[in-house]
ROGU-712256 format. One record per residue: residue number from 1; z, y, x of N, C-alpha, C in turn. Coordinates in pm, whole numbers, plus 50000, padded with zeros to 5 digits. Layout:
BEGIN
@nr->NUM | n_zz->Z | n_yy->Y | n_xx->X | ca_zz->Z | ca_yy->Y | ca_xx->X | c_zz->Z | c_yy->Y | c_xx->X;
...
REM end
This chain:
BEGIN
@nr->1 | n_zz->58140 | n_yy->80958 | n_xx->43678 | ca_zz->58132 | ca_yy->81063 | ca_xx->43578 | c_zz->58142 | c_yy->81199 | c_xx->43645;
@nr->2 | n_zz->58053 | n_yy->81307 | n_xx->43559 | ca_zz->58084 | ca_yy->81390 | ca_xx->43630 | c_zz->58141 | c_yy->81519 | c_xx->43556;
@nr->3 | n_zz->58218 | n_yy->81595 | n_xx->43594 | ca_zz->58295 | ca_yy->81705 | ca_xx->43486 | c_zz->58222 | c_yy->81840 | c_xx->43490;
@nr->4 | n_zz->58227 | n_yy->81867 | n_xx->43367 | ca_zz->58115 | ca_yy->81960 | ca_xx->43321 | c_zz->58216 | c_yy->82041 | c_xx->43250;
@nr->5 | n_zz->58215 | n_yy->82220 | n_xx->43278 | ca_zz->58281 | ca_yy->82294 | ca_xx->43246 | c_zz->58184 | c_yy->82433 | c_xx->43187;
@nr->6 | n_zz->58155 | n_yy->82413 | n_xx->43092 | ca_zz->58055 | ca_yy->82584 | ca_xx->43046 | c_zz->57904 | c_yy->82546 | c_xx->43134;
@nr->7 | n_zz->57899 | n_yy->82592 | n_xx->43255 | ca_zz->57798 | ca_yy->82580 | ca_xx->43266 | c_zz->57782 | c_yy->82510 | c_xx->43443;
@nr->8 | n_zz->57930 | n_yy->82468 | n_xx->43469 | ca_zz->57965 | ca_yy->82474 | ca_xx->43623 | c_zz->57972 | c_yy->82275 | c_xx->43595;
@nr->9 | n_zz->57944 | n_yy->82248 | n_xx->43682 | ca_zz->57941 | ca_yy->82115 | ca_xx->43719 | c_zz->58040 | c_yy->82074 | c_xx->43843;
@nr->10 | n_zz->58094 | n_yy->81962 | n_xx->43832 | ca_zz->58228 | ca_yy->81902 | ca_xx->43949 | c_zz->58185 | c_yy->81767 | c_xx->44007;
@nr->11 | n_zz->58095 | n_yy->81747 | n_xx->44060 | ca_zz->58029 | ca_yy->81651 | ca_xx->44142 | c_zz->58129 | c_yy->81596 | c_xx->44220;
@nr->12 | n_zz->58218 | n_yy->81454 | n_xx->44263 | ca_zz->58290 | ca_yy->81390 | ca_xx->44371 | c_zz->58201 | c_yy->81389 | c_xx->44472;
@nr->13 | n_zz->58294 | n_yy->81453 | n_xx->44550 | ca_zz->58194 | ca_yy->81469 | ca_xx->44742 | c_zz->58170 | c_yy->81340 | c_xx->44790;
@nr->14 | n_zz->58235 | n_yy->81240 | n_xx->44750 | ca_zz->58207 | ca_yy->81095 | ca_xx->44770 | c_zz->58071 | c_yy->81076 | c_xx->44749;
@nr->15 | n_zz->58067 | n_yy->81090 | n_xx->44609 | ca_zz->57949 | ca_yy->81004 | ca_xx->44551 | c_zz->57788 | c_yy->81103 | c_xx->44586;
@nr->16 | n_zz->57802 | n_yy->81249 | n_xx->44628 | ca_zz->57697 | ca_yy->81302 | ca_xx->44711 | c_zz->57687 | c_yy->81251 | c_xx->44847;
@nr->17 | n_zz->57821 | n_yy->81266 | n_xx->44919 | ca_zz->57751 | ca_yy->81222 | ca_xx->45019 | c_zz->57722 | c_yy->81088 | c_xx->45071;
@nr->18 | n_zz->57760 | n_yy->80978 | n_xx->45009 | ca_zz->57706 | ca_yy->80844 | ca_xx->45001 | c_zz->57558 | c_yy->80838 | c_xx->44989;
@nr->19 | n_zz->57485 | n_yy->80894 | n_xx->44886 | ca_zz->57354 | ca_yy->80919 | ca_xx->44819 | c_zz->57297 | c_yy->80968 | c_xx->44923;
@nr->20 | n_zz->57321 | n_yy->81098 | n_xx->45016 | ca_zz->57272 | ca_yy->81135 | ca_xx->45139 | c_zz->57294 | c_yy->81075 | c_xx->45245;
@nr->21 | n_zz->57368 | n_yy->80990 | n_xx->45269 | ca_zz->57362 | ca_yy->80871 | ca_xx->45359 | c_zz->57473 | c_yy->81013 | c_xx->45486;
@nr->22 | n_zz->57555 | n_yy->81063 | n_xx->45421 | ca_zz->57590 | ca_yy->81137 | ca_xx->45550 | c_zz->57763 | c_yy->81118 | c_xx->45515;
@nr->23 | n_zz->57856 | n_yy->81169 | n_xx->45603 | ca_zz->58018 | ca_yy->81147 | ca_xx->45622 | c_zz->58083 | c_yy->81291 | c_xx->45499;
@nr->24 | n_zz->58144 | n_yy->81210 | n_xx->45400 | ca_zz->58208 | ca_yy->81267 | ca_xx->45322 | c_zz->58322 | c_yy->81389 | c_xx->45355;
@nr->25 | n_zz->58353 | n_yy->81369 | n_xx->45482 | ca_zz->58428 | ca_yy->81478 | ca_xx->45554 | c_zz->58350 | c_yy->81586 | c_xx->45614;
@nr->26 | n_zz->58201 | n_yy->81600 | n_xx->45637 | ca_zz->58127 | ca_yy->81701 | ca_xx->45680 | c_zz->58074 | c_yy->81744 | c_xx->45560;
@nr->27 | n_zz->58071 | n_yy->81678 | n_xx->45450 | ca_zz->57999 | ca_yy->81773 | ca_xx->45360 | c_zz->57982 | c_yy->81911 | c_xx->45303;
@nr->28 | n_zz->58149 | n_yy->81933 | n_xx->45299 | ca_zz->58120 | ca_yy->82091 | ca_xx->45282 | c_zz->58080 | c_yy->82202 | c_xx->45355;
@nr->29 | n_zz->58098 | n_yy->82090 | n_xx->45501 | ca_zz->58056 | ca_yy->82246 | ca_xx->45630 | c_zz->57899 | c_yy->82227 | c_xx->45607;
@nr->30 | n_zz->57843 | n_yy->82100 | n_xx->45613 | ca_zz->57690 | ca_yy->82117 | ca_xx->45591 | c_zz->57619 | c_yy->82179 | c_xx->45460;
@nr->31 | n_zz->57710 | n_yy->82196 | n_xx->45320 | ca_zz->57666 | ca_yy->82278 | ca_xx->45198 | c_zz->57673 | c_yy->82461 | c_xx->45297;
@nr->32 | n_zz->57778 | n_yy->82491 | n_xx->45370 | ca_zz->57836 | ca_yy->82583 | ca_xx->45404 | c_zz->57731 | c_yy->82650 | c_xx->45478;
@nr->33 | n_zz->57677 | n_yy->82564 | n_xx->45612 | ca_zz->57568 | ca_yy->82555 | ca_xx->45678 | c_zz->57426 | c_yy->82596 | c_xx->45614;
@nr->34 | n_zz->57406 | n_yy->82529 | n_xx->45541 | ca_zz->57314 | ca_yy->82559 | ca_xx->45469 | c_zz->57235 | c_yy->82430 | c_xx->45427;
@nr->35 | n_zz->57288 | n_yy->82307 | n_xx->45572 | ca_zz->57206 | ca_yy->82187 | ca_xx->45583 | c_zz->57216 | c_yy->82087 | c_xx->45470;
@nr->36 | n_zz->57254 | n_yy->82133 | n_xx->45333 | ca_zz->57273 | ca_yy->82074 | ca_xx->45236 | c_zz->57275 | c_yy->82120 | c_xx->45144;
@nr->37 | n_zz->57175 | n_yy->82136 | n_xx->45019 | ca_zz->57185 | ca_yy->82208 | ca_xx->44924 | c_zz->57134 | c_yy->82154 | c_xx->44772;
@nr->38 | n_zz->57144 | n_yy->82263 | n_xx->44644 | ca_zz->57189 | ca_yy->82180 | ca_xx->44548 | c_zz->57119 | c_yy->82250 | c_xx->44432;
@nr->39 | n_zz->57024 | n_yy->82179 | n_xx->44336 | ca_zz->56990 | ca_yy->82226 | ca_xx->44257 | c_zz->57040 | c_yy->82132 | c_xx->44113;
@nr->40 | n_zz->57061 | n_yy->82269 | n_xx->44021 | ca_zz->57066 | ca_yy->82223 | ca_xx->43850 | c_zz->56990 | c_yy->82267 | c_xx->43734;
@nr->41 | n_zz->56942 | n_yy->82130 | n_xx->43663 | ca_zz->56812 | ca_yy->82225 | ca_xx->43573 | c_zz->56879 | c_yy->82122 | c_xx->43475;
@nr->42 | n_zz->56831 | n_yy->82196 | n_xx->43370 | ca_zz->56870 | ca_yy->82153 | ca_xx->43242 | c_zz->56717 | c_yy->82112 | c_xx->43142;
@nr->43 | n_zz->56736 | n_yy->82013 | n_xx->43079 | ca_zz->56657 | ca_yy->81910 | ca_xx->42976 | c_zz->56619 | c_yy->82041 | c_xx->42867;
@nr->44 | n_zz->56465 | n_yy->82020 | n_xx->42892 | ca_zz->56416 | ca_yy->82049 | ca_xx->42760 | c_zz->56370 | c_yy->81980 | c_xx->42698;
@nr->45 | n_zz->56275 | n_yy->81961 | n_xx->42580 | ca_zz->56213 | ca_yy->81900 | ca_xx->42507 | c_zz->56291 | c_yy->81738 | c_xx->42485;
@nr->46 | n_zz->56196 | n_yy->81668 | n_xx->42537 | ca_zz->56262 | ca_yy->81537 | ca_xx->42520 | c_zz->56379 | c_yy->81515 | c_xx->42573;
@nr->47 | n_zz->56401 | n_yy->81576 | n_xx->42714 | ca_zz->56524 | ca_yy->81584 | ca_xx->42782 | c_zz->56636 | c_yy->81667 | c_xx->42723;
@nr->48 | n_zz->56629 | n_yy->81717 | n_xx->42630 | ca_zz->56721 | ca_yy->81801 | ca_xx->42596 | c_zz->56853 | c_yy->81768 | c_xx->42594;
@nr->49 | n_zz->56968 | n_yy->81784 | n_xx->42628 | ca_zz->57098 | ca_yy->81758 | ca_xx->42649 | c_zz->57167 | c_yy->81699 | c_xx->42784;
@nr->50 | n_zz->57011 | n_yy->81707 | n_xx->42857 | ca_zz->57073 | ca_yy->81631 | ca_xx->42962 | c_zz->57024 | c_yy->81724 | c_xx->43106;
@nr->51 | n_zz->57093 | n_yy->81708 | n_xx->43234 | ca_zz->57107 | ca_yy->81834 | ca_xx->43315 | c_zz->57024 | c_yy->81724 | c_xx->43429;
@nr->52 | n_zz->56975 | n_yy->81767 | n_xx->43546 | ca_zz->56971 | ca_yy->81660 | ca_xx->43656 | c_zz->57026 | c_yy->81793 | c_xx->43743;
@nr->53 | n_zz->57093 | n_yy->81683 | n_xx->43839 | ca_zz->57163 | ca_yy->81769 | ca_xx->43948 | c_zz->57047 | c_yy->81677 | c_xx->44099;
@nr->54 | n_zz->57019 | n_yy->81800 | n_xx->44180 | ca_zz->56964 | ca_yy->81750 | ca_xx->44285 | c_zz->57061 | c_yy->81801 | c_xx->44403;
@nr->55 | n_zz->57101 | n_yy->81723 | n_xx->44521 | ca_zz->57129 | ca_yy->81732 | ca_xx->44617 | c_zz->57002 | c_yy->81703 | c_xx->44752;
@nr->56 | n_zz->56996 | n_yy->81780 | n_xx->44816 | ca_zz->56959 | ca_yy->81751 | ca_xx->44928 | c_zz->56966 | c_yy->81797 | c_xx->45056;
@nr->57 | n_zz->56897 | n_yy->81724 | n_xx->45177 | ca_zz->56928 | ca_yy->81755 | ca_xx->45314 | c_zz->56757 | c_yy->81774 | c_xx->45378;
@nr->58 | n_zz->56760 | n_yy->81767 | n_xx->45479 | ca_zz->56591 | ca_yy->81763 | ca_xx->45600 | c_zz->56544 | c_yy->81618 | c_xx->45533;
@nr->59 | n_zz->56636 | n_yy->81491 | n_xx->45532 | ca_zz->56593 | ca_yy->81410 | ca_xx->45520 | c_zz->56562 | c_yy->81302 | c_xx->45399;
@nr->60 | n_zz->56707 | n_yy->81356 | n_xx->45306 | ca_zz->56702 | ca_yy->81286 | ca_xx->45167 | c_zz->56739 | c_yy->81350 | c_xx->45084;
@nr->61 | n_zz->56728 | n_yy->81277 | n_xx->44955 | ca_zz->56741 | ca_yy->81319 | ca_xx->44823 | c_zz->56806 | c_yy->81237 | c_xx->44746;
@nr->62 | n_zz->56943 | n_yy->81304 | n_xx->44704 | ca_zz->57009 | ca_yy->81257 | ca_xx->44532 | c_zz->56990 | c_yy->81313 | c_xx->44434;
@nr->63 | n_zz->56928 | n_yy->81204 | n_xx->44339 | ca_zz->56882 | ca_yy->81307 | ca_xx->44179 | c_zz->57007 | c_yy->81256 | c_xx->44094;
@nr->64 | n_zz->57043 | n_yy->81299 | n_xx->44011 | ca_zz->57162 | ca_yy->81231 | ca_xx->43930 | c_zz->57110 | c_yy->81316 | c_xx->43802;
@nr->65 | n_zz->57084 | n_yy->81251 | n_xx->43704 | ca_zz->57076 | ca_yy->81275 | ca_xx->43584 | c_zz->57165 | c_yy->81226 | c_xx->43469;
@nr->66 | n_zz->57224 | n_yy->81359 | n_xx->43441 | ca_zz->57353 | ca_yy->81342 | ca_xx->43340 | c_zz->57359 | c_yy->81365 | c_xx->43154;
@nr->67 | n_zz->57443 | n_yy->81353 | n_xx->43072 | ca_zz->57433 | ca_yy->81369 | ca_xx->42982 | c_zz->57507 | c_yy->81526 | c_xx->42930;
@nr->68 | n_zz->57538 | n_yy->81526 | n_xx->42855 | ca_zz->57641 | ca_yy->81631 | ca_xx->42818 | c_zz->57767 | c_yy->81612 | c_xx->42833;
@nr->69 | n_zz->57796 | n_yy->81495 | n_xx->42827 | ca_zz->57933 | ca_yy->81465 | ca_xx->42922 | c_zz->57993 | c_yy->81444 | c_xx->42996;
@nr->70 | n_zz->57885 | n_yy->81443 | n_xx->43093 | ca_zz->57911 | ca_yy->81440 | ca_xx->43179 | c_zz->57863 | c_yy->81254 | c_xx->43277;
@nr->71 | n_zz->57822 | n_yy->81222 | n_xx->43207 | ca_zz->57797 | ca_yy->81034 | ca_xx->43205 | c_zz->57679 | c_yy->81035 | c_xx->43304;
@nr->72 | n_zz->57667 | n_yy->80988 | n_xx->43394 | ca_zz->57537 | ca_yy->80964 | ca_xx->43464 | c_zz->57429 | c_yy->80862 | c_xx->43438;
@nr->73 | n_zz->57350 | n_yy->80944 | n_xx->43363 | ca_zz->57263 | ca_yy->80852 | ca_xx->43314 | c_zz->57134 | c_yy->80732 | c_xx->43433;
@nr->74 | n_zz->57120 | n_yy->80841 | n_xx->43498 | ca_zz->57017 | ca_yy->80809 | ca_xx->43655 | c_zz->57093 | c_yy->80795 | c_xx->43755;
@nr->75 | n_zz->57048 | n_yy->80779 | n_xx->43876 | ca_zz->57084 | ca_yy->80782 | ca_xx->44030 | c_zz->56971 | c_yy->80778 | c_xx->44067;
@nr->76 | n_zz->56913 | n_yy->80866 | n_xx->44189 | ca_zz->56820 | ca_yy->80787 | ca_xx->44285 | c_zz->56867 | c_yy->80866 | c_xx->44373;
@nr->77 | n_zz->56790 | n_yy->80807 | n_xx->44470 | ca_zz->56793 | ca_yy->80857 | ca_xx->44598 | c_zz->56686 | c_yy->80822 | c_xx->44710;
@nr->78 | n_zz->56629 | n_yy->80889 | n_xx->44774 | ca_zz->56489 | ca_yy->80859 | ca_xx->44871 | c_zz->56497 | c_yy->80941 | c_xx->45023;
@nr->79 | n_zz->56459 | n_yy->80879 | n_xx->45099 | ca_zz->56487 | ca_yy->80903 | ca_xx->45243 | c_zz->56328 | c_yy->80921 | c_xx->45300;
@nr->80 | n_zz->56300 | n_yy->81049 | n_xx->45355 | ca_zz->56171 | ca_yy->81120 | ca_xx->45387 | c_zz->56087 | c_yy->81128 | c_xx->45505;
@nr->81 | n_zz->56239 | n_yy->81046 | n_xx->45503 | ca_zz->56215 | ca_yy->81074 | ca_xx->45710 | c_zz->56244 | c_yy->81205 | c_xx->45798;
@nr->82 | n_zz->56109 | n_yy->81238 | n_xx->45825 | ca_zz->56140 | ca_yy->81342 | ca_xx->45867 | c_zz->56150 | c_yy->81507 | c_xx->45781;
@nr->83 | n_zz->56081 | n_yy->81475 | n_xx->45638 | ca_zz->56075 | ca_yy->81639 | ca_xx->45618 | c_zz->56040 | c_yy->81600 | c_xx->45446;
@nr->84 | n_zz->56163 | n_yy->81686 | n_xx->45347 | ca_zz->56184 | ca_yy->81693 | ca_xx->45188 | c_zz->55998 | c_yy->81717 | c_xx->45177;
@nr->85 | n_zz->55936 | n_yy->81618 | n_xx->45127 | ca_zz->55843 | ca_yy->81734 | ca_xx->45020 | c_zz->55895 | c_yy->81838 | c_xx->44929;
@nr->86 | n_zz->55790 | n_yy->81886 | n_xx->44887 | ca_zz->55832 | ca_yy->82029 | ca_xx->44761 | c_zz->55862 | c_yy->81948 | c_xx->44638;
@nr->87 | n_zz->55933 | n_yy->81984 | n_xx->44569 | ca_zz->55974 | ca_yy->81931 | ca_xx->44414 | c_zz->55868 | c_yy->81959 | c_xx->44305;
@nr->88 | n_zz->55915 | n_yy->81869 | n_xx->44219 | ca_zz->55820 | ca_yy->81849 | ca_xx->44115 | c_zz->55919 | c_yy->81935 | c_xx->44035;
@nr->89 | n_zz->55923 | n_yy->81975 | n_xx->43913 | ca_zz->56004 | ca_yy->82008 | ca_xx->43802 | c_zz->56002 | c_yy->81926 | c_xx->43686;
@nr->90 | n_zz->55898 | n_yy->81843 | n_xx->43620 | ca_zz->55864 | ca_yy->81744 | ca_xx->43564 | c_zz->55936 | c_yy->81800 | c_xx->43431;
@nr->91 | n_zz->56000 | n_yy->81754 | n_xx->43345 | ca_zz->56040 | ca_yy->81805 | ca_xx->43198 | c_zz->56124 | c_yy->81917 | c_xx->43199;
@nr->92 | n_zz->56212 | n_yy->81895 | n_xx->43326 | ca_zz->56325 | ca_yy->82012 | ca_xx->43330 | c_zz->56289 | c_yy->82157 | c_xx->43357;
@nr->93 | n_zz->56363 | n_yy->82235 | n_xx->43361 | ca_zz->56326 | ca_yy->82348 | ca_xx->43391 | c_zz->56462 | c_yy->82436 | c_xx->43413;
@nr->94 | n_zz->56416 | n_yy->82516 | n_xx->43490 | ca_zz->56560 | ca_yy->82616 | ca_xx->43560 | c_zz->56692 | c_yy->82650 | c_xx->43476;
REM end
């Protein structure tokens, strides 16, 4: 689960950096770094009420798609190899 405050989200560093396949103790120097970063868009239309949070690195991707309560509705995660393609935005939007 994840805790949702106004408009700020509380993600467990566990469960990101598992998804990125990287050590839960480097994570914040690599958000810090830069080598890890984090997007949130919120559900329109059909999606409405629900947020996806993206994490990513050079090499992978965690999507987590949540509800309003924070409930994780999705998980994925995909490994690129060497280099993120560009994102889709698909229903969500900024």
């Amino acid at each position: 689960m994840i805790h949702i405050d106004g408009g700020t989200f509380e993600v467990d560093a566990a469960m990101i950096a598992d998804g990125l396949g990287i050590d839960s103790s480097s994570l914040r120097q690599r958000m810090r770094e830069g080598r890890v970063t984090s997007r949130c868009e919120r559900g329109v239309d059909s999606d409405e009420g629900r947020y996806r949070l993206t994490f990513s690195t050079e090499q992978r991707r965690l999507r987590l798609v949540v509800d309003q309560a924070g409930n994780v509705l999705q998980r994925s995660t995909i490994n690129f190899g060497e280099r993120l393609p560009k994102r889709s935005s698909g229903h969500y939007c900024r």
